[in-house]
ZAPA-445699 format. One line per field, with one value per residue (C-alpha): x negated, y negated, z negated; residue number from 1; residue in three letters. Coordinates in steps of 0.25 Angstrom, whole numbers, plus 5000, padded with zeros to 4 digits. Layout:
X = [X  ...] .
Y = [Y  ...] .
Z = [Z  ...] .
pos = [NUM  ...] .
code = [ala  ...] .
This chain:
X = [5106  5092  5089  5096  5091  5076  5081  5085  5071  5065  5072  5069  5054  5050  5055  5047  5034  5035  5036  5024  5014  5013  5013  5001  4992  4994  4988] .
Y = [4983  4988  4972  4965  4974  4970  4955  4957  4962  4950  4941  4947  4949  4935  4927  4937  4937  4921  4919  4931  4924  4911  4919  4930  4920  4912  4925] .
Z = [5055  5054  5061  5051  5040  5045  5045  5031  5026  5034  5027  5013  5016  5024  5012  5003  5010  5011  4997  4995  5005  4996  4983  4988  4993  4979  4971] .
pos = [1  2  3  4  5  6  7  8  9  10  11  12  13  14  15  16  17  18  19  20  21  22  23  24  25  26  27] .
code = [unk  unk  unk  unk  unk  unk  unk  unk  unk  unk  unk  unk  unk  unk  unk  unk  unk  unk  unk  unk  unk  unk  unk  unk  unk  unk  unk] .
């Protein structure tokens, strides 16, 4: 449970965090 939890968070934050890179080094 703890494993697919971790996935879960992963999958919300690698999305999040490739759409942040582009936007902070536009600033």
């Amino acid at each position: 449970m703890a494993t697919s939890l971790l996935g879960l968070i992963l999958a919300l934050l690698l999305p999040i965090s490739a759409a942040a890179g582009p936007l902070s080094l536009r600033l």
